[in-house]
BALOBA-1460 file (C-alpha; in Angstrom, 3 decimals):
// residues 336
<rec num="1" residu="x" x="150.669" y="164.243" z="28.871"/>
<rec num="2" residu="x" x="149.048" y="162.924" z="25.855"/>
<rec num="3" residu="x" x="148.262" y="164.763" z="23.022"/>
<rec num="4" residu="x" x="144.331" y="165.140" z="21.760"/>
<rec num="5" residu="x" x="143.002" y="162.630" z="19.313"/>
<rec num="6" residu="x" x="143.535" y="165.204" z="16.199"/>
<rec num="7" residu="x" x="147.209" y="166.402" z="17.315"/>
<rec num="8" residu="x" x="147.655" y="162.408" z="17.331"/>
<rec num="9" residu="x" x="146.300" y="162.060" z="13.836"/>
<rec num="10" residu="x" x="147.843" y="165.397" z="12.261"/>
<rec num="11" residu="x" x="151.344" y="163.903" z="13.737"/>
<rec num="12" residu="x" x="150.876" y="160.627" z="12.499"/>
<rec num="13" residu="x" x="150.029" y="162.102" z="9.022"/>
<rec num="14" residu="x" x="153.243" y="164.369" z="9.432"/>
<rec num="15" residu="x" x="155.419" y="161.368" z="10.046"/>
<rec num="16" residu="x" x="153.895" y="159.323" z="7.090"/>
<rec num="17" residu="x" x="154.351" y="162.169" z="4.873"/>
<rec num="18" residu="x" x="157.933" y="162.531" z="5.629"/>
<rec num="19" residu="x" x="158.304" y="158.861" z="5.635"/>
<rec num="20" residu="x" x="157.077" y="158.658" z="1.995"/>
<rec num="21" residu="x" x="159.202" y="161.750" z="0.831"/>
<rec num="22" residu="x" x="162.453" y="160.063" z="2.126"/>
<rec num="23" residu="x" x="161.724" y="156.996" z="-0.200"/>
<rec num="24" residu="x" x="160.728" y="159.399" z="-2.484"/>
<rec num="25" residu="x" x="164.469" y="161.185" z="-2.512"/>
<rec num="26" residu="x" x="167.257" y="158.189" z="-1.289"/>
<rec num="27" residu="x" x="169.770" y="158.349" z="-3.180"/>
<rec num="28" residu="x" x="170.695" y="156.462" z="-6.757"/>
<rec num="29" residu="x" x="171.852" y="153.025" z="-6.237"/>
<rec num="30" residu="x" x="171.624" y="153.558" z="-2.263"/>
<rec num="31" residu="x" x="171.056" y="149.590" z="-1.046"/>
<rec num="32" residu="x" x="167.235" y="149.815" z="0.378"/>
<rec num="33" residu="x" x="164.038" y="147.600" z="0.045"/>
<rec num="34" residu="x" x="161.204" y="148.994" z="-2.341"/>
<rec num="35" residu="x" x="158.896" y="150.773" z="0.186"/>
<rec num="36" residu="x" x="155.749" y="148.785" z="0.780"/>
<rec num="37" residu="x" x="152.568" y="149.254" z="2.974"/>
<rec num="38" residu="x" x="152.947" y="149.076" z="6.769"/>
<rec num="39" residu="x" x="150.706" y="145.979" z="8.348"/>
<rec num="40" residu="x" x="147.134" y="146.113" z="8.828"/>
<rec num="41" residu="x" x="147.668" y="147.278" z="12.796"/>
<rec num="42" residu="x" x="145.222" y="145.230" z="15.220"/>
<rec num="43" residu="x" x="143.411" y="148.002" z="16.869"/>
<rec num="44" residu="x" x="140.292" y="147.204" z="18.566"/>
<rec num="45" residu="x" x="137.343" y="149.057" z="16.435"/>
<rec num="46" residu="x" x="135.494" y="151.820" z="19.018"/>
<rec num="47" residu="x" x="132.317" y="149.993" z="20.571"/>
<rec num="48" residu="x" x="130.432" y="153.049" z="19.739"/>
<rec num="49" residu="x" x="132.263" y="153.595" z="15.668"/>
<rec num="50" residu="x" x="131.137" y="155.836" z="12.804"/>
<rec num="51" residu="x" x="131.848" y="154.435" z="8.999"/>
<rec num="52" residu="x" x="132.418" y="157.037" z="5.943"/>
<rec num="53" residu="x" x="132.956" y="155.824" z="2.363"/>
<rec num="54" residu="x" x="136.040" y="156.893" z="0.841"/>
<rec num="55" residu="x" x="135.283" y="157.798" z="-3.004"/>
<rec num="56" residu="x" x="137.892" y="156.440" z="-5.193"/>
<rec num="57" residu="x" x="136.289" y="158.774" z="-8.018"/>
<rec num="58" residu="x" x="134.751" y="161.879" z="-8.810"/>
<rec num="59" residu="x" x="131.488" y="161.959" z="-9.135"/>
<rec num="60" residu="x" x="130.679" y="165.719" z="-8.433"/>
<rec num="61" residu="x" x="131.350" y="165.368" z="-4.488"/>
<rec num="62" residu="x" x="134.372" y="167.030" z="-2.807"/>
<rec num="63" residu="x" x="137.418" y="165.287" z="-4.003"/>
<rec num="64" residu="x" x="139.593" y="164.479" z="-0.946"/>
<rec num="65" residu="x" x="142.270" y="162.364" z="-0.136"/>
<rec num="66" residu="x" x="142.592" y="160.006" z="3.230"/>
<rec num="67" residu="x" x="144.111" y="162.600" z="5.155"/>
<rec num="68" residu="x" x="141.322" y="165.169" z="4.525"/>
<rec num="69" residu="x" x="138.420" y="162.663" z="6.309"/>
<rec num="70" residu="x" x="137.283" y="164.016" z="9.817"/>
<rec num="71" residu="x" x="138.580" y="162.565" z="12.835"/>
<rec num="72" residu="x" x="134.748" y="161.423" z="13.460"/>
<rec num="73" residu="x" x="135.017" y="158.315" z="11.195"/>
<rec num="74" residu="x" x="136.206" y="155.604" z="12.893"/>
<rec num="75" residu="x" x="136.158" y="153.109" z="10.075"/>
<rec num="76" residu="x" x="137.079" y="154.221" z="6.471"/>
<rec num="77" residu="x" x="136.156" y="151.990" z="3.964"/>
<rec num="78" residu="x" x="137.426" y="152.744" z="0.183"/>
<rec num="79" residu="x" x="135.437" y="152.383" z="-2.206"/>
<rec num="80" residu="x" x="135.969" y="150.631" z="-4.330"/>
<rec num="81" residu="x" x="137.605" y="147.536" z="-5.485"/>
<rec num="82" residu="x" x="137.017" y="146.185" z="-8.925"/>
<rec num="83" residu="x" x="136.053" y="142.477" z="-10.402"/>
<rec num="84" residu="x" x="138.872" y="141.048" z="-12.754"/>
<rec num="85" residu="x" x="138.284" y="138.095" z="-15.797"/>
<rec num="86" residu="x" x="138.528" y="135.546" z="-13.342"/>
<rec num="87" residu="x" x="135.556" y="135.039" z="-11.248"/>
<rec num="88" residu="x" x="135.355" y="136.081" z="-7.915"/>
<rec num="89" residu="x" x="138.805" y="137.874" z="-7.855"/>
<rec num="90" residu="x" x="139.235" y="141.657" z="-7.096"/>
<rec num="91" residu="x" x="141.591" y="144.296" z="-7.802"/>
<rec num="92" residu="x" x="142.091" y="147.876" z="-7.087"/>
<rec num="93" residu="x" x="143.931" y="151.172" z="-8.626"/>
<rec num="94" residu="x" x="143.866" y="154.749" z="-7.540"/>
<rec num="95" residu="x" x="141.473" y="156.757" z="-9.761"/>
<rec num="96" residu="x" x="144.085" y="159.734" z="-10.357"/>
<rec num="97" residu="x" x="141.222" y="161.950" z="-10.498"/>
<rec num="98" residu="x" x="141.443" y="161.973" z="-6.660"/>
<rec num="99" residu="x" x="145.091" y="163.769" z="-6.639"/>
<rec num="100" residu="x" x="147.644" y="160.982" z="-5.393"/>
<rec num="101" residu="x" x="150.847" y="161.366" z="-6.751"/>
<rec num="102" residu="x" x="151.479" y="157.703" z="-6.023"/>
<rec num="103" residu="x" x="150.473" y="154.438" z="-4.515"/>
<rec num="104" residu="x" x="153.386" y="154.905" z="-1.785"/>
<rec num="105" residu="x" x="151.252" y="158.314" z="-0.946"/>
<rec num="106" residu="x" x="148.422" y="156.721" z="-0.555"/>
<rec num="107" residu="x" x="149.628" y="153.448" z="1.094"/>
<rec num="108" residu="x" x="151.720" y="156.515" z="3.827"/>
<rec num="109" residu="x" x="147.594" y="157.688" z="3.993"/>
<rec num="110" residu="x" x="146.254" y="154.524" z="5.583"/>
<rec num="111" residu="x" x="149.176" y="153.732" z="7.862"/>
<rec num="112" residu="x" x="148.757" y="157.352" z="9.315"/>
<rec num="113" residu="x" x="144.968" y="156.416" z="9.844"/>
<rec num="114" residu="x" x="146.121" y="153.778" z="11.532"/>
<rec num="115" residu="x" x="148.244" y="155.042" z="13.559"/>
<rec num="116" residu="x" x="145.656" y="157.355" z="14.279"/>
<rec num="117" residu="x" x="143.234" y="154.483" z="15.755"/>
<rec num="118" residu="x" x="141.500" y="154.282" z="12.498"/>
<rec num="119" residu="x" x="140.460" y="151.332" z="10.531"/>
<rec num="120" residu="x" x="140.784" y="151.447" z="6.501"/>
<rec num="121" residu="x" x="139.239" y="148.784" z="4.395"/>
<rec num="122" residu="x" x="138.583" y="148.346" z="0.991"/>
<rec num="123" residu="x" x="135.049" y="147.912" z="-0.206"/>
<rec num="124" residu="x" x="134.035" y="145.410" z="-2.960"/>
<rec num="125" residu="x" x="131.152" y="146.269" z="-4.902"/>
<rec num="126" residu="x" x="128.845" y="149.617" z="-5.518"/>
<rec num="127" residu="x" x="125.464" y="150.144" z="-6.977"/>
<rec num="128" residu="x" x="127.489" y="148.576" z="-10.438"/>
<rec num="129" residu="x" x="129.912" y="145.620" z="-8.813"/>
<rec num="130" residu="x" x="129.546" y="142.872" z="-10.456"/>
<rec num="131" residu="x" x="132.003" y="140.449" z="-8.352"/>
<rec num="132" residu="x" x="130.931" y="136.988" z="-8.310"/>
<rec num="133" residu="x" x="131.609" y="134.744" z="-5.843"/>
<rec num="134" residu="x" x="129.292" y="131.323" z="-6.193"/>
<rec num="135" residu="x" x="131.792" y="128.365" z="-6.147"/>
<rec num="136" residu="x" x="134.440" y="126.988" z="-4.103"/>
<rec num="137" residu="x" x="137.201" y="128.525" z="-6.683"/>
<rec num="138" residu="x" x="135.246" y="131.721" z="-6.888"/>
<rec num="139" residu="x" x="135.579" y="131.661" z="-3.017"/>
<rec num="140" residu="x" x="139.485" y="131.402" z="-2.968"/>
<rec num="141" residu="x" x="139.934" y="133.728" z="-5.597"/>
<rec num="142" residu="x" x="138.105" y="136.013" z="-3.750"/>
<rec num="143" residu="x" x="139.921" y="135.098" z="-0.643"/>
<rec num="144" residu="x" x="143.258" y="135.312" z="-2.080"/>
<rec num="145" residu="x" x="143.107" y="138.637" z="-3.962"/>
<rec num="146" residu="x" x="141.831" y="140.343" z="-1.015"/>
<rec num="147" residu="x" x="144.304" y="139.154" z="1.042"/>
<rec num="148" residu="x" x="147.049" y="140.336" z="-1.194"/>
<rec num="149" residu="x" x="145.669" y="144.008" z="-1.702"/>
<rec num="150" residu="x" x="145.292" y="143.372" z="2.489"/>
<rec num="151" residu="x" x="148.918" y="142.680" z="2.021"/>
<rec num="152" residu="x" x="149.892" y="145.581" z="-0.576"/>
<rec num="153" residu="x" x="148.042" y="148.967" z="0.714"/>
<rec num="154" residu="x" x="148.103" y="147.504" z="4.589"/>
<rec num="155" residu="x" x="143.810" y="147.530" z="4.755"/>
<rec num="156" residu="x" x="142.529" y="146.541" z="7.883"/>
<rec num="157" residu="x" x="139.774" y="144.284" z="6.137"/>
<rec num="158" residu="x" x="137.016" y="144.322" z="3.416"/>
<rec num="159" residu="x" x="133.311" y="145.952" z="3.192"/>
<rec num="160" residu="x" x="130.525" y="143.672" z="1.164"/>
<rec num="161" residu="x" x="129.055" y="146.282" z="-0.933"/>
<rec num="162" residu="x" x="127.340" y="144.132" z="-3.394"/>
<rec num="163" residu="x" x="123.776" y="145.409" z="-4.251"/>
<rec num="164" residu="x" x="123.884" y="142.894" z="-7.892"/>
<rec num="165" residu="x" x="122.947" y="139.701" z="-5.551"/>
<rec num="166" residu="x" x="125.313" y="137.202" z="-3.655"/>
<rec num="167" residu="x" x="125.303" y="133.404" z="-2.539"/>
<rec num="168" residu="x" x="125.345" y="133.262" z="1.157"/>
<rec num="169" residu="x" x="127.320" y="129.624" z="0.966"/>
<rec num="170" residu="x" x="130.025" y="130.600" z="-0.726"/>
<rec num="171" residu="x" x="130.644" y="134.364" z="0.152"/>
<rec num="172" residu="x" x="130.439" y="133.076" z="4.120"/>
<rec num="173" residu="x" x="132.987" y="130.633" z="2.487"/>
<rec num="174" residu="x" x="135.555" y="133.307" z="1.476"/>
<rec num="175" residu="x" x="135.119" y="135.540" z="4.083"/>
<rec num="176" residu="x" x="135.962" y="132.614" z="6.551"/>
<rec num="177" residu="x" x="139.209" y="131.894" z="4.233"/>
<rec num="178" residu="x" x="139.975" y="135.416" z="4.485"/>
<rec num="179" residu="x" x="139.706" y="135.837" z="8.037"/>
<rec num="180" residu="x" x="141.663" y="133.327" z="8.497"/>
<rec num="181" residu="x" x="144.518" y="134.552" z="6.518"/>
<rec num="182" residu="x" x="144.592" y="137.889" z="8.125"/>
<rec num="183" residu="x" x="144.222" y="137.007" z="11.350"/>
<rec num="184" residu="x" x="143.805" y="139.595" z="14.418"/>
<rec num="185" residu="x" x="142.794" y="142.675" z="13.454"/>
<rec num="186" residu="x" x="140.549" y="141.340" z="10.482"/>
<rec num="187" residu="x" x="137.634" y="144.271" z="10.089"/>
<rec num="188" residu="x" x="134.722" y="142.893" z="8.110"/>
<rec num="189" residu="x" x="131.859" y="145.435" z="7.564"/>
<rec num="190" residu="x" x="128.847" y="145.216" z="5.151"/>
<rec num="191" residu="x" x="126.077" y="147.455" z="3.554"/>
<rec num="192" residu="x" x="123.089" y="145.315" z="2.264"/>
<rec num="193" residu="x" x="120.170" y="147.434" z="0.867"/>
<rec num="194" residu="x" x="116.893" y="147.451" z="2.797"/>
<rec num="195" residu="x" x="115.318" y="144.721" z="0.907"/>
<rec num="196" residu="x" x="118.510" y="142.380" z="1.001"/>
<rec num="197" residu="x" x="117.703" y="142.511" z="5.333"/>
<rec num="198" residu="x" x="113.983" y="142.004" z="5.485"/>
<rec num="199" residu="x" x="114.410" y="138.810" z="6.478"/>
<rec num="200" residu="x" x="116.349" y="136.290" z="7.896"/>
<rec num="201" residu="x" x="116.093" y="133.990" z="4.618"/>
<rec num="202" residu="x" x="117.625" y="136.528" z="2.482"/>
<rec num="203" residu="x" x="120.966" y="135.746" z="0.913"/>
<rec num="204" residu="x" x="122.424" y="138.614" z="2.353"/>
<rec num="205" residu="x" x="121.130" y="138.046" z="5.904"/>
<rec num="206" residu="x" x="121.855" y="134.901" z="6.012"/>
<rec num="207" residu="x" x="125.390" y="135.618" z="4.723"/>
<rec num="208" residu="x" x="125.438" y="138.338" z="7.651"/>
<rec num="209" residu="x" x="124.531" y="135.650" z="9.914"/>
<rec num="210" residu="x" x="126.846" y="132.874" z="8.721"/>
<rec num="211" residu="x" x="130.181" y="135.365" z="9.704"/>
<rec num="212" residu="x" x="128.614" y="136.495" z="12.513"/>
<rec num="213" residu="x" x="132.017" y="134.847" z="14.202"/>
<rec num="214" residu="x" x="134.186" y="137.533" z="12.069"/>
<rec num="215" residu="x" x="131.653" y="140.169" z="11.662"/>
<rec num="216" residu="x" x="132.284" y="143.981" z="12.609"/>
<rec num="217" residu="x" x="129.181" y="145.851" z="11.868"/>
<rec num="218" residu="x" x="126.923" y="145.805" z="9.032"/>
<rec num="219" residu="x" x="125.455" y="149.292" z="7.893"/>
<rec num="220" residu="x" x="122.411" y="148.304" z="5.803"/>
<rec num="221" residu="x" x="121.058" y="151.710" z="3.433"/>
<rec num="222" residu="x" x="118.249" y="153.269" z="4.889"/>
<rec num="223" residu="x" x="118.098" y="154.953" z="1.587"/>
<rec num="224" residu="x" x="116.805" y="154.561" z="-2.410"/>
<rec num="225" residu="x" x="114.002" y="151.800" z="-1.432"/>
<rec num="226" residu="x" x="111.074" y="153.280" z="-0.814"/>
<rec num="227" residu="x" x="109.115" y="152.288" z="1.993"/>
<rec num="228" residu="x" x="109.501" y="149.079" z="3.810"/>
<rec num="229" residu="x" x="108.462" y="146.598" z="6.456"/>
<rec num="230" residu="x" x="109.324" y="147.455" z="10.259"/>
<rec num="231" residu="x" x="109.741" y="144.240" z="12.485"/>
<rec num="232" residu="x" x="106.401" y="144.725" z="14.121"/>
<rec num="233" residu="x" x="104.870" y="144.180" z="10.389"/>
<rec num="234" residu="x" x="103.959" y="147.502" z="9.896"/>
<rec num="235" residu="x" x="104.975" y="149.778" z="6.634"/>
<rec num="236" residu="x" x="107.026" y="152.689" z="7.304"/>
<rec num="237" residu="x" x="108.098" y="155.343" z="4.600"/>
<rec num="238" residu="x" x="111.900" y="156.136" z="4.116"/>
<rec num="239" residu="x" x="113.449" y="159.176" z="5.293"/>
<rec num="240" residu="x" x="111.761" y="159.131" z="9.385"/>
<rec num="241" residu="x" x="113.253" y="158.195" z="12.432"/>
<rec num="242" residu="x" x="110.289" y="155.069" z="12.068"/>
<rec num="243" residu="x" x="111.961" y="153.473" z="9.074"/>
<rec num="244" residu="x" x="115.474" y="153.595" z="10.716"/>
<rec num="245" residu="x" x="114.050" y="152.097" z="13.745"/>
<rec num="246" residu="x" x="111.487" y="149.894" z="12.765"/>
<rec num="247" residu="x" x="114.127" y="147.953" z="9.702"/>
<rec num="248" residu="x" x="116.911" y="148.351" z="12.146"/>
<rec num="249" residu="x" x="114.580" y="146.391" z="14.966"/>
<rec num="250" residu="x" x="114.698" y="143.081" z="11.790"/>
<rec num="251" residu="x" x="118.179" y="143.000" z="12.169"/>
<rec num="252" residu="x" x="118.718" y="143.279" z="16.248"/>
<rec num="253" residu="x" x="115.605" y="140.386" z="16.361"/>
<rec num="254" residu="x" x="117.119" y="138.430" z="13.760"/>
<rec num="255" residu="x" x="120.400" y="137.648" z="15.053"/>
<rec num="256" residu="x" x="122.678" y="139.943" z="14.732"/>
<rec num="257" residu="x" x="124.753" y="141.198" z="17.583"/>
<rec num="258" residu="x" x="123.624" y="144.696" z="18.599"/>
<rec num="259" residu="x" x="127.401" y="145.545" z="18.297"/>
<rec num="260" residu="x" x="127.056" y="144.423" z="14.935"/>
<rec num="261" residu="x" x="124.249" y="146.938" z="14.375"/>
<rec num="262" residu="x" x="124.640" y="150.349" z="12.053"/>
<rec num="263" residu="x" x="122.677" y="153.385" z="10.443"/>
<rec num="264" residu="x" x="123.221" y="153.876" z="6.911"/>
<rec num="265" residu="x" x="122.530" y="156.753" z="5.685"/>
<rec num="266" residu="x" x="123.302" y="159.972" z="2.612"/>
<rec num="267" residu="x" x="126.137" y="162.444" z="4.236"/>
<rec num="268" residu="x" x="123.911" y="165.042" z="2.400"/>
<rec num="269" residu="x" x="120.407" y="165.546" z="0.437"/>
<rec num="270" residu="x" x="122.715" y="164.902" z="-2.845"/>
<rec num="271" residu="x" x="124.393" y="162.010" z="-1.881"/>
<rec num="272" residu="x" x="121.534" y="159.641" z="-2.733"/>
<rec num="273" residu="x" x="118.212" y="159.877" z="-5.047"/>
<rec num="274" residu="x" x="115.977" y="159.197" z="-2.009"/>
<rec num="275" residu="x" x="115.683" y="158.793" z="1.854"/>
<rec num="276" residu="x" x="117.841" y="161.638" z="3.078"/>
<rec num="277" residu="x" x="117.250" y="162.535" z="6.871"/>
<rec num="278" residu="x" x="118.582" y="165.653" z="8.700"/>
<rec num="279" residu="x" x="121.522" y="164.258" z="11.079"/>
<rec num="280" residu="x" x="119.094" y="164.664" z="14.108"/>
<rec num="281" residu="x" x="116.969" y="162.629" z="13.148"/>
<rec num="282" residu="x" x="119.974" y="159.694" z="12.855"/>
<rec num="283" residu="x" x="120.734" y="161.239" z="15.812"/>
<rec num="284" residu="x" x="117.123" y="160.350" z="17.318"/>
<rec num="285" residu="x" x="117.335" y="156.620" z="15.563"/>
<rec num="286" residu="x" x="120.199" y="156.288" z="17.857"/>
<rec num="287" residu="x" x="118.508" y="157.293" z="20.442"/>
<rec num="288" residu="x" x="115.765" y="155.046" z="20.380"/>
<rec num="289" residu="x" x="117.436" y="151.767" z="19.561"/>
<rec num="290" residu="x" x="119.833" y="152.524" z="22.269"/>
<rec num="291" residu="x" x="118.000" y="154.504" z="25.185"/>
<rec num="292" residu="x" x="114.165" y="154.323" z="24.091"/>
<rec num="293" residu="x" x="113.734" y="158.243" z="23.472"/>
<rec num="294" residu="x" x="113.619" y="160.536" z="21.094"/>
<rec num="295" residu="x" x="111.518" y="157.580" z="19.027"/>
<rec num="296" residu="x" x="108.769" y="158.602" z="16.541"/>
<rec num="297" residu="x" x="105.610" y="156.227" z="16.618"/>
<rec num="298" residu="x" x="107.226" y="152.927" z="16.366"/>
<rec num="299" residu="x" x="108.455" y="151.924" z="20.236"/>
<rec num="300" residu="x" x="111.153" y="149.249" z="20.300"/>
<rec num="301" residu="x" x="110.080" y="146.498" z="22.309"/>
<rec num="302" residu="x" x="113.171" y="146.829" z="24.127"/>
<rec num="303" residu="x" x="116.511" y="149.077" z="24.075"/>
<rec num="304" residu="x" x="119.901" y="147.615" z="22.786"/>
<rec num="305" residu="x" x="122.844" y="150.073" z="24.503"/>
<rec num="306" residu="x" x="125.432" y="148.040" z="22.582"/>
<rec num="307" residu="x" x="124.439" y="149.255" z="19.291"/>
<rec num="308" residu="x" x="127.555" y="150.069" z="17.285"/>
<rec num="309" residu="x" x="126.827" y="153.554" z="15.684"/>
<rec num="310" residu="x" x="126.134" y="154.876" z="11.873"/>
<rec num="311" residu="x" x="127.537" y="155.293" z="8.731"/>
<rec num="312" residu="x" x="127.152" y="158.056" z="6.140"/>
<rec num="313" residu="x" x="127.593" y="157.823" z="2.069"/>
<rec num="314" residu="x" x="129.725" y="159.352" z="1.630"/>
<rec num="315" residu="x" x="132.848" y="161.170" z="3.488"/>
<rec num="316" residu="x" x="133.364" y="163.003" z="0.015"/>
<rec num="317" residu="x" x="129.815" y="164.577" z="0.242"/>
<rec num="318" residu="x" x="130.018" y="165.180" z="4.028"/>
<rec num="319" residu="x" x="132.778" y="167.421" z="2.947"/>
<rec num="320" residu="x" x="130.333" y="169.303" z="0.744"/>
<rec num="321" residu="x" x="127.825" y="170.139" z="2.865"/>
<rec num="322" residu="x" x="130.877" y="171.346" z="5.234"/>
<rec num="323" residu="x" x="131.032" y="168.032" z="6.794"/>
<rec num="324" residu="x" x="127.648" y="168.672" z="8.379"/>
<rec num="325" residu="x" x="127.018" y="165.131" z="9.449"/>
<rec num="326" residu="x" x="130.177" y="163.901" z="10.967"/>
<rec num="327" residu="x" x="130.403" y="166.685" z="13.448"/>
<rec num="328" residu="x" x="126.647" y="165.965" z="13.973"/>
<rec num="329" residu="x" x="126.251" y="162.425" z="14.147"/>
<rec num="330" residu="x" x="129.558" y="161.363" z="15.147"/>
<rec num="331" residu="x" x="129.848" y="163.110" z="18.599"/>
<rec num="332" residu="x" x="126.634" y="161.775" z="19.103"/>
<rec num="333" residu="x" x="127.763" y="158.260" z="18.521"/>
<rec num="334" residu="x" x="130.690" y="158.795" z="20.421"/>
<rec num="335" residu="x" x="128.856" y="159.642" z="23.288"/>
<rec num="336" residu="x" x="126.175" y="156.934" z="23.727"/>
């Protein structure tokens, strides 16, 4: 008999735990290798997933650790990693505002996810990234230093946060080197603004499009833009189940896989300055893009069943607005 999805998690969290306290207490001079993060395990990522940011910070949210997200979130992507000096590199420390007594707690955190069935991956950028990645050396730094923190904390992959701009050469560039270092397993997941996937000649869309071989899902922000074009031409305001559909339509037309397909949205009204929807009404996006119901005035000219799901910003205010969304949203994306 197999134990439900949360007795899975809660044991695989117990086990980490006590796996991390007995490197914690071996004894002096006892002959054992310094304990170091488990491999990035090649689960297959739900066809139907929900993504919550991790916050690395405290910025007024909940403050939470790994093991406190909801069993909802499929993908968990940390945010977030940091530029260095040297251009296009990244690196990445535990704020200690966010209680870990260690890395070796945290790394325990994201093998227990894992072990779970979740995905953890680190994501490079924020409203003030500045990582720069516009040369071929740029590229392989990039490449390299997010293979190693792959390598260090056991992350499943990366998340392109970058709202400062990027070059869709070299970015596709060092994502492709990056795959190809990490090999099965490799989750890539992105969240362009609304403006950055208007159209297909965008940087970011055409970076989107140029991994398209390696890419999970992208989960654009249907939030702080104001209102936008839909891809019947038409201007829809943020924060209706019209803008999600209508932007969301660009992407599915332009290319992208529907499995490749997200909702980005605020876990809560304080979570972002503008563009918050009740969770119904993600509920109803989802709906329409997938079924054709539940849609506002804006019709798809077609369904796409394959869409892959949402993702809130962030997990951290989810959890203050008593994790609201997740148990709203997510069973609903788990059961399209």
């Amino acid at each position: 008999m197999s134990l439900p999805p949360s007795l899975r998690r809660r044991a695989a969290l117990a086990v980490a735990s006590l796996a991390a306290a007995a490197a914690a207490f071996a004894l002096p001079g006892a002959a054992h290798a310094a304990p170091a993060a488990a491999a990035a395990s090649p689960h297959a990522v739900p066809a139907h997933a929900v993504t919550g940011y991790w916050q690395d910070f405290d910025n007024g949210a909940k403050v939470q650790k790994l093991a406190d997200v909801p069993d909802q979130y499929d993908i968990i992507a940390v945010a977030f990693a940091s530029a260095t000096s040297t251009p296009g590199q990244l690196s990445f420390s535990l704020d200690p505002a966010v209680g870990y007594s260690s890395d070796d707690q945290f790394k325990a955190d994201i093998a227990a996810e894992q072990a779970a069935g979740k995905s953890v991956v680190l994501s490079v950028g924020g409203q003030n990234g500045t990582v720069s990645v516009n040369d071929a050396a740029s590229a392989s730094a990039f490449a390299d230093s997010a293979y190693s923190l792959m390598q260090e904390y056991g992350f499943d992959g990366i998340d392109i946060d970058l709202e400062n701009g990027l070059d869709s050469t070299y970015m596709a560039q060092a994502l492709h080197q990056l795959a190809d270092k990490a090999g099965s397993g490799f989750v890539l997941t992105m969240a362009p603004q609304t403006i950055d996937m208007q159209s297909t000649s965008a940087e970011y869309f055409k970076t989107a499009l140029a991994v398209k071989d390696i890419l999970t899902v992208v989960n654009m922000q249907y939030y702080n833009s104001g209102s936008m074009l839909g891809c019947d031409g038409n201007v829809y305001a943020q924060g209706t189940v019209d803008f999600i559909t209508a932007l969301a339509c660009i992407q599915l037309q332009g290319g992208l896989d529907p499995s490749q397909v997200g909702i980005g949205v605020p876990a809560s009204s304080s979570a972002a300055g503008s563009g918050y929807v009740d969770p119904s009404v993600v509920d109803d996006a989802l709906d329409c893009l997938t079924k054709g119901t539940n849609c506002g005035s804006f019709k798809p000219p077609t369904t796409w069943p394959g869409l892959r799901g949402a993702m809130a910003w962030s997990t951290n205010w989810d959890a203050s607005a008593g994790n609201a969304w997740s148990n709203t949203v997510g069973a609903h994306v788990h059961a399209l």
